[in-house]
DSSP file (Angstrom, degrees, kcal/mol; ACC not computed):
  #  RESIDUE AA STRUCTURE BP1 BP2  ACC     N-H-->O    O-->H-N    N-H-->O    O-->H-N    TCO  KAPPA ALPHA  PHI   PSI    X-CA   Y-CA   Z-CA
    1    1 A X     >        0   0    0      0, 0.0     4,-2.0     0, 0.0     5,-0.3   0.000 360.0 360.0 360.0 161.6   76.6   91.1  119.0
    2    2 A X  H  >  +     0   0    0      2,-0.2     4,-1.5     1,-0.2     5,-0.1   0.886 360.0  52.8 -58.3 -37.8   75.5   88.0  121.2
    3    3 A X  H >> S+     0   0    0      2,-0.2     4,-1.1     1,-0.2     3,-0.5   0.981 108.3  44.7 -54.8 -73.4   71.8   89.1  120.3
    4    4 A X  H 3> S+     0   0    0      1,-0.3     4,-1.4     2,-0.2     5,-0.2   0.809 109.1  53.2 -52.2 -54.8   72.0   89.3  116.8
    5    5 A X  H >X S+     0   0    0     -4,-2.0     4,-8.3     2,-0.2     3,-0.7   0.975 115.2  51.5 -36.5 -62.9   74.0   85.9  116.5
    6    6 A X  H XX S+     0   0    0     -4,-1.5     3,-3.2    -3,-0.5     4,-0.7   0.801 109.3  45.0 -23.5 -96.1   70.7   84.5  118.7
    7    7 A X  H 3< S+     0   0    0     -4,-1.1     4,-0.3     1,-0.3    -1,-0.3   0.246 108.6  51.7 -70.3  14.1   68.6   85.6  116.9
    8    8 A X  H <X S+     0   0    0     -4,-1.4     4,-2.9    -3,-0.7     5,-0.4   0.757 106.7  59.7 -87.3 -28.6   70.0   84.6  113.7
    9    9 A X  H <X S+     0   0    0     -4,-8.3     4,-0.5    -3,-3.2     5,-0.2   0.915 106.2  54.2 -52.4 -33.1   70.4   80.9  115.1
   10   10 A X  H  X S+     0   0    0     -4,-0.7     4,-1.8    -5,-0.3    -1,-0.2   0.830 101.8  46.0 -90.0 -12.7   67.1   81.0  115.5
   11   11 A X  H  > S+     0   0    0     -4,-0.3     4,-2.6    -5,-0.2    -1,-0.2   0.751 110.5  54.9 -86.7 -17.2   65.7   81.8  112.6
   12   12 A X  H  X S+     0   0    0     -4,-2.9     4,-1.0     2,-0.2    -2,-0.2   0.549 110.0  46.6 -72.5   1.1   67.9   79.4  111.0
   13   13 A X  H  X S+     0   0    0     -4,-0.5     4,-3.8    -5,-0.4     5,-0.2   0.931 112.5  54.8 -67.7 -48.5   66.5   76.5  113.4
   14   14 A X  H  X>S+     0   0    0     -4,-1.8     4,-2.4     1,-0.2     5,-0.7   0.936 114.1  38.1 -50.3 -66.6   63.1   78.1  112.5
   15   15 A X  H >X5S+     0   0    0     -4,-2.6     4,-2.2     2,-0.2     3,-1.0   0.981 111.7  58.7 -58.4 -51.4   64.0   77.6  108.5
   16   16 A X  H 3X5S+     0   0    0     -4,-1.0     4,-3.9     1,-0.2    -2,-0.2   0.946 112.9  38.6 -19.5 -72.9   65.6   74.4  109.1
   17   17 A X  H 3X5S+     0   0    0     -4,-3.8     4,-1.1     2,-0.2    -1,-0.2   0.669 111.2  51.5 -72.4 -11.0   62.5   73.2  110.5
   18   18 A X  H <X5S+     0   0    0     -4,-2.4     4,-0.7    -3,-1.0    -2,-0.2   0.555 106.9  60.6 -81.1 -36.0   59.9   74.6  108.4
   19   19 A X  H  <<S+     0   0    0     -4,-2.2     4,-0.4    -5,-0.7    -2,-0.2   0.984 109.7  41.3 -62.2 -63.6   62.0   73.2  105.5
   20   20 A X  H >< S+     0   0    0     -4,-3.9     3,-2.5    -5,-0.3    -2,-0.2   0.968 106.5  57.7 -45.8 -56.6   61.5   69.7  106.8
   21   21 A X  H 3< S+     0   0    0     -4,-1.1     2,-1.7     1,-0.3    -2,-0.1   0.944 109.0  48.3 -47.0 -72.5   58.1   69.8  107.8
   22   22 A X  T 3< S+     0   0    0     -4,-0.7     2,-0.4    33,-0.1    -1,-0.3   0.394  78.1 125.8 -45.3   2.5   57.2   70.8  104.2
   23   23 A X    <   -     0   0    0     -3,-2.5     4,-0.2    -2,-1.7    -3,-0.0  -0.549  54.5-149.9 -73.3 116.9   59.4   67.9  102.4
   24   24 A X  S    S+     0   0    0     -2,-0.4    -1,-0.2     2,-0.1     2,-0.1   0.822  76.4  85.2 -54.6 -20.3   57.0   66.1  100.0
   25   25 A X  S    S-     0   0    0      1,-0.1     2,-0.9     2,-0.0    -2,-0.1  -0.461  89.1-120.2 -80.2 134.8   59.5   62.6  100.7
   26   26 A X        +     0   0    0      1,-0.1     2,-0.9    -2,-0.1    -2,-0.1  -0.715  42.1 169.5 -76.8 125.1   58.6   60.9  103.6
   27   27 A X    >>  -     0   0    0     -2,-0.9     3,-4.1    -4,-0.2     4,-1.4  -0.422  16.5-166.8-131.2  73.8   61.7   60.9  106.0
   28   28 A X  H 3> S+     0   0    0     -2,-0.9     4,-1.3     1,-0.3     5,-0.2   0.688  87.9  54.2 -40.0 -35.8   60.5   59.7  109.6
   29   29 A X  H 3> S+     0   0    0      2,-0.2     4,-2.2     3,-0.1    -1,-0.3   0.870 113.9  38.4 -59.8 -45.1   64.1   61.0  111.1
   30   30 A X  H <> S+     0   0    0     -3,-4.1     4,-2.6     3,-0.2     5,-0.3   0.942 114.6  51.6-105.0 -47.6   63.8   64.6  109.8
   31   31 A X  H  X S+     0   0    0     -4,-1.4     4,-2.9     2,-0.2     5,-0.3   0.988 113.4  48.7 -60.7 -46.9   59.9   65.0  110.4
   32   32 A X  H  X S+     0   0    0     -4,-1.3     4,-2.0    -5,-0.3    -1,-0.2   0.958 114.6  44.2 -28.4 -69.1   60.6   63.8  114.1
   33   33 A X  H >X S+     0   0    0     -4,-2.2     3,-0.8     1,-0.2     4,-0.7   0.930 113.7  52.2 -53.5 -55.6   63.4   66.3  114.3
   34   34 A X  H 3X S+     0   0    0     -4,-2.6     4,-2.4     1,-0.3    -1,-0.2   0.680 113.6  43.3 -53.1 -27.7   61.3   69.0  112.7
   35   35 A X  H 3< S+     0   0    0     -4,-2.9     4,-0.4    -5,-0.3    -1,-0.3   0.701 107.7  48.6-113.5 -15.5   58.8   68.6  114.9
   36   36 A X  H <X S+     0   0    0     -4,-2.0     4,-0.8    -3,-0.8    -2,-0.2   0.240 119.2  54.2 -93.6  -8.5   60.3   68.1  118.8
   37   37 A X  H  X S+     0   0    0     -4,-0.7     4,-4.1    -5,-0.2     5,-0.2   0.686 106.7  47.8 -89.7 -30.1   62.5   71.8  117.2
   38   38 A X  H  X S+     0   0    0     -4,-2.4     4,-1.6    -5,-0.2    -3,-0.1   0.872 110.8  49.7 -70.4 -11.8   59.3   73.3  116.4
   39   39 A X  H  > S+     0   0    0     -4,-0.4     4,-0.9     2,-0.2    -1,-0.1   0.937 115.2  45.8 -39.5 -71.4   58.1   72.3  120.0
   40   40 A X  H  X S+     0   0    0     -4,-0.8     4,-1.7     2,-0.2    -2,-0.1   0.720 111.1  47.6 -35.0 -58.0   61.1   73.8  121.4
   41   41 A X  H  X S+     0   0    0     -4,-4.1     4,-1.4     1,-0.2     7,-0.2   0.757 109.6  60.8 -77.7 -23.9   61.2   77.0  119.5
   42   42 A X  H  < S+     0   0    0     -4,-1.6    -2,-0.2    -5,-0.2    -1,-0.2   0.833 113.4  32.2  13.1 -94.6   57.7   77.4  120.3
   43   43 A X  H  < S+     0   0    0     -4,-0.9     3,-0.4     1,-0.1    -2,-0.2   0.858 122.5  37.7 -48.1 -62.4   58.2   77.4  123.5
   44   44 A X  H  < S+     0   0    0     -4,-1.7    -2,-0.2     1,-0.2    -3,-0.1   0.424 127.7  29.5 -92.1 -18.3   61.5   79.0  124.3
   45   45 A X    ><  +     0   0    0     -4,-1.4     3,-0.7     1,-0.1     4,-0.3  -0.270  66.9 161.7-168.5  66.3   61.3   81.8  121.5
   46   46 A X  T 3>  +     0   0    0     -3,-0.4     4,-2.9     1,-0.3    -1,-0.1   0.679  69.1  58.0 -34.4 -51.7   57.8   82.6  120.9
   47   47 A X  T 34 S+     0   0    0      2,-0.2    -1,-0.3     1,-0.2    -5,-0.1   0.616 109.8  43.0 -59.2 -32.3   58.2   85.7  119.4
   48   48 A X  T <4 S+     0   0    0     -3,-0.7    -1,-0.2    -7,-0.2    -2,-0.2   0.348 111.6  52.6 -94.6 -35.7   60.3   84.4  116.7
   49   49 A X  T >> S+     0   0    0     -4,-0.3     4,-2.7    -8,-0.2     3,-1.4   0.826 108.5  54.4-102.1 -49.3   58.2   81.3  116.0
   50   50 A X  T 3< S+     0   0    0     -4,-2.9    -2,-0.2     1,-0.2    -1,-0.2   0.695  93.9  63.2 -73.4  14.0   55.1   83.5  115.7
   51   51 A X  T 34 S+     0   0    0      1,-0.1    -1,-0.2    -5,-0.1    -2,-0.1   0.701 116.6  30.8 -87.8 -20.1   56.4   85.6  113.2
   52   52 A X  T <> S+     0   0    0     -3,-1.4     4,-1.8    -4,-0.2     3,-0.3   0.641  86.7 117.6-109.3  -6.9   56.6   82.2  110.8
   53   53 A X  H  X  +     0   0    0     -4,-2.7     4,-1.0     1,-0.2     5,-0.2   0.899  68.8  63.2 -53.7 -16.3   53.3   80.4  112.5
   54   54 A X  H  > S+     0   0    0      2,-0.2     4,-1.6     1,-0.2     3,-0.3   0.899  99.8  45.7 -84.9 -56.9   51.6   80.5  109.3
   55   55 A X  H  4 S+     0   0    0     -3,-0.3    -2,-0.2     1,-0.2    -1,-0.2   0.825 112.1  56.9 -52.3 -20.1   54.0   78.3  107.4
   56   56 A X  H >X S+     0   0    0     -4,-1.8     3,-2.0    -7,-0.2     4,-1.5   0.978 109.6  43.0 -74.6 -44.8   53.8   76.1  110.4
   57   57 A X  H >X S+     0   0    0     -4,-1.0     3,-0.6     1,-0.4     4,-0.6   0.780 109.8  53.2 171.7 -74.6   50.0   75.9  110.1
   58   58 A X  H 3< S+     0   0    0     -4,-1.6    -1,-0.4     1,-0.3    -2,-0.2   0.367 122.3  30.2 -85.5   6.5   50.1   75.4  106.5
   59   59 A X  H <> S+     0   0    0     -3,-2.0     4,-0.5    -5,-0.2    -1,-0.3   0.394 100.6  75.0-144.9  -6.7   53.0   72.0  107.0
   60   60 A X  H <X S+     0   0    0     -4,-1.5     4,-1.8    -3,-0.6    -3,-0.2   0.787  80.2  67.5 -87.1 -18.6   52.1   70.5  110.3
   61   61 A X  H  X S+     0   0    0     -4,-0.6     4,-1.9     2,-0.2    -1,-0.2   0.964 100.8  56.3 -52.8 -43.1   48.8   68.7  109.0
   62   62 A X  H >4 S+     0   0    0      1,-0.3     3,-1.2     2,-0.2    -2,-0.2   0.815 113.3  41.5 -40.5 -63.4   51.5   66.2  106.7
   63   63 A X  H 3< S+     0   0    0     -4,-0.5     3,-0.4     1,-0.3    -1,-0.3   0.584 102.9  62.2 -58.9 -57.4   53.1   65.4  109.8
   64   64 A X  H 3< S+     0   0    0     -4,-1.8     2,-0.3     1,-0.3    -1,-0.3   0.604 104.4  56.2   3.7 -61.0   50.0   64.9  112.0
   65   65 A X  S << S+     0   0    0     -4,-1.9     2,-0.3    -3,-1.2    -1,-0.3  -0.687  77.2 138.3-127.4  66.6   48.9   61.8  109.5
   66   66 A X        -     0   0    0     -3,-0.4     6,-0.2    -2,-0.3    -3,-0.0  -0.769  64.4-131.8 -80.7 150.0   51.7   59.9  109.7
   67   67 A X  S    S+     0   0    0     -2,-0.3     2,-0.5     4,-0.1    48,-0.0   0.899  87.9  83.5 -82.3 -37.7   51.6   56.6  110.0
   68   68 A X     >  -     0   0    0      1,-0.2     4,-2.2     4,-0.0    -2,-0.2  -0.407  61.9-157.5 -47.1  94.0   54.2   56.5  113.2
   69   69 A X  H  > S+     0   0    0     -2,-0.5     4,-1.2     2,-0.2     5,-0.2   0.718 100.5  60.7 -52.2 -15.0   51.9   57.2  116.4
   70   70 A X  H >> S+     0   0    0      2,-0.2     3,-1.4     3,-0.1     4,-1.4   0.977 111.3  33.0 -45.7 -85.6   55.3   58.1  117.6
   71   71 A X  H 34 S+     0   0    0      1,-0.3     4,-0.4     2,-0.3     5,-0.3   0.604 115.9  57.9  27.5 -72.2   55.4   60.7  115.0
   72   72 A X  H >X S+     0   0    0     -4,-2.2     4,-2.5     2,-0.2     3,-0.9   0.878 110.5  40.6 -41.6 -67.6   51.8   61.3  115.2
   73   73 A X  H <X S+     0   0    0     -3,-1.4     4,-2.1    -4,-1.2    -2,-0.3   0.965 113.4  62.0 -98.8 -55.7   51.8   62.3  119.4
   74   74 A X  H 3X S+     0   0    0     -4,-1.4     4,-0.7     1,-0.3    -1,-0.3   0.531 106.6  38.7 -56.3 -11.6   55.3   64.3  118.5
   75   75 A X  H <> S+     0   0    0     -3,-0.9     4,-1.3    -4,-0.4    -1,-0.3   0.525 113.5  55.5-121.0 -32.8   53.7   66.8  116.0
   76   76 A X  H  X S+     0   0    0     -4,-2.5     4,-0.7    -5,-0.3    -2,-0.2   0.819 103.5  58.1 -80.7  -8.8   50.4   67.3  118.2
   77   77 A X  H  X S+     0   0    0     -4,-2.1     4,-1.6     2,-0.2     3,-0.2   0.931 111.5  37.2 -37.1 -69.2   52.8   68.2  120.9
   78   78 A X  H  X S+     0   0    0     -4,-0.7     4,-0.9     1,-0.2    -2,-0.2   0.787 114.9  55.3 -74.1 -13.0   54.3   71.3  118.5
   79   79 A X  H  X S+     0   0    0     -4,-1.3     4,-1.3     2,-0.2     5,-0.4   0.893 105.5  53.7 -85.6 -25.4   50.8   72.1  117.3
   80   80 A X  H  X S+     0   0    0     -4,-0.7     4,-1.7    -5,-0.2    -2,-0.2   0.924 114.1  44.3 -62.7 -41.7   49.9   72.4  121.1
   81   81 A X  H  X S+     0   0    0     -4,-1.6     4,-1.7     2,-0.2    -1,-0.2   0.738 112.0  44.1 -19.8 -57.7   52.6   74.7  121.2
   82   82 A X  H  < S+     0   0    0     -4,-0.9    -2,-0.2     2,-0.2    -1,-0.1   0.283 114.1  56.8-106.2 -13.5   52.0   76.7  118.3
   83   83 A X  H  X S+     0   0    0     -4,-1.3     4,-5.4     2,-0.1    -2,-0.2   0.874 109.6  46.6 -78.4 -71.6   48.3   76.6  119.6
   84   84 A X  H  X S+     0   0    0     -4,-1.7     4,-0.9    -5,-0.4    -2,-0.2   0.882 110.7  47.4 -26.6 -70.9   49.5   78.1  122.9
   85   85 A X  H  X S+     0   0    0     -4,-1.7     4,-0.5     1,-0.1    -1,-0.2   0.824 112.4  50.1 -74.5 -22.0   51.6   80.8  121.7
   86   86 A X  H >4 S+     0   0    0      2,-0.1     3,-1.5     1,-0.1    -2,-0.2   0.935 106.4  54.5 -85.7 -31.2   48.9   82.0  119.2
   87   87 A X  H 3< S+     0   0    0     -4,-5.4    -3,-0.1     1,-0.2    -2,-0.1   0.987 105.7  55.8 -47.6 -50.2   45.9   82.1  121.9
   88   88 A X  H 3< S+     0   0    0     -4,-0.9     2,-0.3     2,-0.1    -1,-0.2   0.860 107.1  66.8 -50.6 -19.9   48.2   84.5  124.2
   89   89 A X  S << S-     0   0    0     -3,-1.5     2,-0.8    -4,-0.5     5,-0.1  -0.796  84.7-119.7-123.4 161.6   48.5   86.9  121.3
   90   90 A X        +     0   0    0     -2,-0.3     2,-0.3     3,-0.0     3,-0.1  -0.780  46.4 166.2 -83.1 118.4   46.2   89.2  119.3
   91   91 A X        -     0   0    0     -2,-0.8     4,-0.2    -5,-0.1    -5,-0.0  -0.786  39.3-151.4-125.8 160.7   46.5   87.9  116.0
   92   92 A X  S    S+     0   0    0     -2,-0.3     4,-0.4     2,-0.1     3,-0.3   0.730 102.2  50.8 -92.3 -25.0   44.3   88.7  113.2
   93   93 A X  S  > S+     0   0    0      1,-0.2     4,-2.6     2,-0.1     5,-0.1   0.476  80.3  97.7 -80.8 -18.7   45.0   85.4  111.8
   94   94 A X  H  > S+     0   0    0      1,-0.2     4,-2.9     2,-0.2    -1,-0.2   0.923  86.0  46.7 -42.4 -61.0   44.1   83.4  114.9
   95   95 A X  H  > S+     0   0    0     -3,-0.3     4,-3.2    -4,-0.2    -1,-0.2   0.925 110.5  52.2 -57.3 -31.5   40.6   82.6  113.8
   96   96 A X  H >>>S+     0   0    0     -4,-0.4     4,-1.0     2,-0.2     3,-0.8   0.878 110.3  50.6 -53.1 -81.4   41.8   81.6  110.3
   97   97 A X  H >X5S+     0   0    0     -4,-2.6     3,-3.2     1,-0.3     4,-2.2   0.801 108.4  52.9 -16.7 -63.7   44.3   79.2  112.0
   98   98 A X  H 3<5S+     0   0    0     -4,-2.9    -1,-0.3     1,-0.3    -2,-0.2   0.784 108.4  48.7 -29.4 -59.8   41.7   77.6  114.2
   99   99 A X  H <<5S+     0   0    0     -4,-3.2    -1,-0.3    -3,-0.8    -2,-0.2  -0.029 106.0  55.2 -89.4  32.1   39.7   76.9  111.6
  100  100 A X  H <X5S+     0   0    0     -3,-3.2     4,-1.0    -4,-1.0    -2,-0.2   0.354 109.5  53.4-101.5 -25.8   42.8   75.2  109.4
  101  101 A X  T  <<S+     0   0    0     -4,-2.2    -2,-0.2    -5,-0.5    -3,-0.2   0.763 111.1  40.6-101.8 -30.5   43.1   73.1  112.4
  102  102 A X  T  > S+     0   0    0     -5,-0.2     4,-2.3     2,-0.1    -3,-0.1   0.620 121.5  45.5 -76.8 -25.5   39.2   72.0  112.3
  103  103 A X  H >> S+     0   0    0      2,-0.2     4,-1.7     1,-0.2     3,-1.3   0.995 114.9  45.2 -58.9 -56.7   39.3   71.7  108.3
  104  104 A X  H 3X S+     0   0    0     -4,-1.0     4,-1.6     1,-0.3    -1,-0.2   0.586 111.7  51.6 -99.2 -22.7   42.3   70.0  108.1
  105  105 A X  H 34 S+     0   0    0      2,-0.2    -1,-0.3    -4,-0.1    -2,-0.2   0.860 118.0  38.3 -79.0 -41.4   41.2   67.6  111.0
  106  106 A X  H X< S+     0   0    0     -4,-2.3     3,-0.8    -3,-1.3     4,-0.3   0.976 113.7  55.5 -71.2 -51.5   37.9   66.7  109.3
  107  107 A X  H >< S+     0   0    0     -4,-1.7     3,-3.0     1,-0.3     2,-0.5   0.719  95.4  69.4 -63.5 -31.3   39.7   66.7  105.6
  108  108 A X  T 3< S+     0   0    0     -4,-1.6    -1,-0.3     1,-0.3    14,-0.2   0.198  86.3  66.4 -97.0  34.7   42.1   64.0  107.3
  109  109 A X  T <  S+     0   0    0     -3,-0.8    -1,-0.3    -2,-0.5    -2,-0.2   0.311 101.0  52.8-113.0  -7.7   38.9   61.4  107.3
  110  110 A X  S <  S+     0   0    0     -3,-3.0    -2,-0.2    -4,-0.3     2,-0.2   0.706  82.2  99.1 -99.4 -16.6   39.3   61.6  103.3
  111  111 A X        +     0   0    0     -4,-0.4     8,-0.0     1,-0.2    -3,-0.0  -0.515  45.4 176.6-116.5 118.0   42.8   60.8  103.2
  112  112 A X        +     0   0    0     -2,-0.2    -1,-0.2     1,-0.1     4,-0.1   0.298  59.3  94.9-127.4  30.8   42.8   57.1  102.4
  113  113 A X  S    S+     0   0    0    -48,-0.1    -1,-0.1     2,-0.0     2,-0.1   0.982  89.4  47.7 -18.1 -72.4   46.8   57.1  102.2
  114  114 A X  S    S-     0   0    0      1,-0.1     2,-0.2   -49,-0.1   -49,-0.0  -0.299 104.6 -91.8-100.5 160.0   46.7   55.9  105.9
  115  115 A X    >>  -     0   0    0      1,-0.1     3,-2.4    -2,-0.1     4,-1.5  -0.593  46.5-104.7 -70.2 137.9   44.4   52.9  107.6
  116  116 A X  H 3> S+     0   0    0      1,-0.4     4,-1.3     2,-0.2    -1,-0.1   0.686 124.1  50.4 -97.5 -21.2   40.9   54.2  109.1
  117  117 A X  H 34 S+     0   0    0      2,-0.1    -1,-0.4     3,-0.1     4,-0.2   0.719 110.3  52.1 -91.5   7.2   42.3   53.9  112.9
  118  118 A X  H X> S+     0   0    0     -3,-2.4     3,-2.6     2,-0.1     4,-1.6   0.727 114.7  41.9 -79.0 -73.5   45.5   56.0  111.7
  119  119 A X  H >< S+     0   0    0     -4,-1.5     3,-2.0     1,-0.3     4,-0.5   0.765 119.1  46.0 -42.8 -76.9   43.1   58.8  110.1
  120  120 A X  T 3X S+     0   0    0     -4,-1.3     4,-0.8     1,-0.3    -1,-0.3   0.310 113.3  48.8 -13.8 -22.0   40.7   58.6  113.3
  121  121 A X  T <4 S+     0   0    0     -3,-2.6    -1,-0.3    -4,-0.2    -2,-0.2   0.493 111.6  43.7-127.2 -15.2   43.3   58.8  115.6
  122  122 A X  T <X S+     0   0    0     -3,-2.0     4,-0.5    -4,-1.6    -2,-0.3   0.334 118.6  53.3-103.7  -3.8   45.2   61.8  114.0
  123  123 A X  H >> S+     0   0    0     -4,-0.5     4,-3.4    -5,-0.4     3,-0.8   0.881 111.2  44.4 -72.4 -67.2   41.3   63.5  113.6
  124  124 A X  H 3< S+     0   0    0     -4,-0.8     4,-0.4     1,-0.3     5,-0.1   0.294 109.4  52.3 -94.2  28.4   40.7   63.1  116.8
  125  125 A X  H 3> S+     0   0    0      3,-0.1     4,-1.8     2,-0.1    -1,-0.3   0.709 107.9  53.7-114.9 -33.0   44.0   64.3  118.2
  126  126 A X  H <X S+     0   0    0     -3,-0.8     4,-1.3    -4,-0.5    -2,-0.2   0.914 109.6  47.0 -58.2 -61.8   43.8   67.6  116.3
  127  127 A X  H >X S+     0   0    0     -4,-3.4     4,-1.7     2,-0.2     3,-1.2   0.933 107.3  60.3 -53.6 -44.7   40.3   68.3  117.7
  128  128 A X  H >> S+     0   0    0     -4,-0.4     3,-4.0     1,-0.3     4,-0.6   0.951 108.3  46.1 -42.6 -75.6   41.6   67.4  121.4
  129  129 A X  H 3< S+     0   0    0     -4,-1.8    -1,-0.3     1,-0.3    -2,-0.2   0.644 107.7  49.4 -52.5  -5.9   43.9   70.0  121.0
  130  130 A X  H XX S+     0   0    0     -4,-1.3     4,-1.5    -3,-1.2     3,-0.6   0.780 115.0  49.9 -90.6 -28.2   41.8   72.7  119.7
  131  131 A X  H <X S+     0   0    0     -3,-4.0     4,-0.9    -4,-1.7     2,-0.5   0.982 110.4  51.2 -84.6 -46.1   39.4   71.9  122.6
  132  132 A X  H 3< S+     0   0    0     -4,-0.6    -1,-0.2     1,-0.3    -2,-0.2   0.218 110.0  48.9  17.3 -40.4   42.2   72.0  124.8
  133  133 A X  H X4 S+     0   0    0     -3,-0.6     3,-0.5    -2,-0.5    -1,-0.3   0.683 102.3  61.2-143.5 -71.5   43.1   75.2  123.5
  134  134 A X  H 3< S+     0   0    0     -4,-1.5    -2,-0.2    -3,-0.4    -3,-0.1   0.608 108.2  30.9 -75.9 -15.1   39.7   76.9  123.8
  135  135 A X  T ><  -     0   0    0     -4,-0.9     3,-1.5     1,-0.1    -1,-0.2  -0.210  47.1-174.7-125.9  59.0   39.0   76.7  127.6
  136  136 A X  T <> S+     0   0    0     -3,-0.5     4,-1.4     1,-0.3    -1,-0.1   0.439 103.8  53.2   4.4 -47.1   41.5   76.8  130.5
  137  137 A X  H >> S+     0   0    0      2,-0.2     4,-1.3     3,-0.1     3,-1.0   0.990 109.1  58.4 -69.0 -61.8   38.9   76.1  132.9
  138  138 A X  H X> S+     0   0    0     -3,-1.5     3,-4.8     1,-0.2     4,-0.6   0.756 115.6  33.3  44.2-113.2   38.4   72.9  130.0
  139  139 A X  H 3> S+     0   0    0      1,-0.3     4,-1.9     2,-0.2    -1,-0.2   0.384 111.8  58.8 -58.2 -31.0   41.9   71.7  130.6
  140  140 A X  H <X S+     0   0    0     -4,-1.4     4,-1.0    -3,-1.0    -1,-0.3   0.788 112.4  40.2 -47.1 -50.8   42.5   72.4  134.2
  141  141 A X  H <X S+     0   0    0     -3,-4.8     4,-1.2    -4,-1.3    -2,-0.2   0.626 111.8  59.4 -97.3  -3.2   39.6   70.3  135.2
  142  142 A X  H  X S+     0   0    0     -4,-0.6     4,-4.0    -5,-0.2    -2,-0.2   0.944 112.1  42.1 -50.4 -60.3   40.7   67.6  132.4
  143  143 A X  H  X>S+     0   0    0     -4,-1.9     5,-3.1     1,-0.2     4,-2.2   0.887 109.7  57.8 -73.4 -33.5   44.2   67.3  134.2
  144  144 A X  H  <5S+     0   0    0     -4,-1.0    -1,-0.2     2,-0.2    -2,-0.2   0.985 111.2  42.7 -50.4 -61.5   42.6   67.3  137.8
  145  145 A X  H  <5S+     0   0    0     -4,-1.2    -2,-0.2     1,-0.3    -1,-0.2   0.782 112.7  49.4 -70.6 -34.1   40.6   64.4  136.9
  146  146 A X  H  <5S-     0   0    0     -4,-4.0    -1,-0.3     2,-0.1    -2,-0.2   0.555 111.5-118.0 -66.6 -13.1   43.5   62.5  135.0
  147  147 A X  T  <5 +     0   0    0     -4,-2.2     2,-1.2     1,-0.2    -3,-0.2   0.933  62.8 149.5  83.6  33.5   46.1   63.2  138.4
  148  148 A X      < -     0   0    0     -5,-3.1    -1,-0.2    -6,-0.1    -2,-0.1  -0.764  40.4-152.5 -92.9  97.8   48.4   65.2  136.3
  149  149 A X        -     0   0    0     -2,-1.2     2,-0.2    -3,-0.2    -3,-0.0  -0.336  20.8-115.6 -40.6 176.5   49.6   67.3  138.5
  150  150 A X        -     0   0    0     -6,-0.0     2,-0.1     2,-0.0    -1,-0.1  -0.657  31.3-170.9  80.2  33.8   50.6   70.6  136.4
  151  151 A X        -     0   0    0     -2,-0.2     2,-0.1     1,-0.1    -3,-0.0  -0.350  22.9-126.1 -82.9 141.1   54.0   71.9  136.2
  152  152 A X        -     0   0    0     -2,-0.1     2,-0.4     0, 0.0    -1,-0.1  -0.528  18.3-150.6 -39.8 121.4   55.7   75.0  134.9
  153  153 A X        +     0   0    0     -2,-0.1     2,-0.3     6,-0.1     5,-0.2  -0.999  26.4 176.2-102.6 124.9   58.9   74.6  132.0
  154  154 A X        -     0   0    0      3,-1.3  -110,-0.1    -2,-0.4     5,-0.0  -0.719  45.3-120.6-109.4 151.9   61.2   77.5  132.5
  155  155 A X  S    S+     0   0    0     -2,-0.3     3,-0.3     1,-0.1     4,-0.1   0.782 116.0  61.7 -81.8 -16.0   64.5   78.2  130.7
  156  156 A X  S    S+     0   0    0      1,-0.3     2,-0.8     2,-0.1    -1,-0.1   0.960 125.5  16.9 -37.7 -76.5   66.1   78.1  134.3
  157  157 A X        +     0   0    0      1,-0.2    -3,-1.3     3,-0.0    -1,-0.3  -0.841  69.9 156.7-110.9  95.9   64.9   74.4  134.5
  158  158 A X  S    S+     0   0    0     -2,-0.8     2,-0.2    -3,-0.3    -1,-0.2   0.661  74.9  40.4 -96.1 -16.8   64.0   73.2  131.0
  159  159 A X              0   0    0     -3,-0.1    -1,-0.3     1,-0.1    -6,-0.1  -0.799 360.0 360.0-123.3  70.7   64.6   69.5  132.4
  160  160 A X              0   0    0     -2,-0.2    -1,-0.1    -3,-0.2    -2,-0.0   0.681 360.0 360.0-142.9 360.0   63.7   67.8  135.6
């Protein structure tokens, strides 16, 4: 049936992209991609994407502390995502995550791969989002004060 089909396309986006994240070679094309479809699937098929959000969890840090701030802003986008769909649900695993997301955000000040405002700047992009994440009221009155106005993404109107 048209369900079944779905939802096997999406769990093979879901492997697709979980596969990428997790490539030890760096490959700036496929982390990109990996990381604007985990955004997506995220979003658009929540249910689906939290059944695998621990393998995202454990592979999105690589991505994170890349050296491309392109790169960089594009994988704290799907962890905002993946942040997002796990607050809305009762997880048992939620707190673990949280604090995967604070380790892994100090640990990326030890990493001396990358140049000390790359490492600082993927630190402190992780934390944003975790405060982000912990207060509504938080983020509401963040956007108020930047002029973002606040819009809805719907699968009517995914685009406009």
């Amino acid at each position: 049936t048209s369900k079944s089909y779905a939802a096997e396309l999406v769990e093979k986006c879901l492997d697709q992209c979980l596969e990428w994240l997790e490539e030890p070679t760096r490959n700036e094309q496929r982390r990109l991609a990996s990381v604007l479809l985990a955004r997506e699937l995220a979003m658009f098929t929540a249910t689906s994407f939290f059944l695998r959000a621990n393998v995202f969890f454990k592979s999105i840090f690589t991505v994170i502390r890349d050296p491309k701030p392109q790169i960089r802003i594009a994988s704290i986008n799907a962890l905002h995502a993946a942040l997002t769909i796990t607050s809305q649900r009762e997880a048992k695993l939620k707190t673990e995550w949280y604090t995967k997301c604070y380790a892994e955000a100090l640990n990326t000040m030890k990493i001396n791969d990358l140049p000390k405002d790359d490492r600082t700047h993927s630190m402190l992009l992780v934390l944003n989002e975790l405060v982000r994440i912990a207060d509504a009221t938080y983020e509401r009155t963040r956007l108020e004060a930047l002029g973002i106005r606040q819009t809805e993404t719907s699968i009517a109107t995914p685009i406009e």
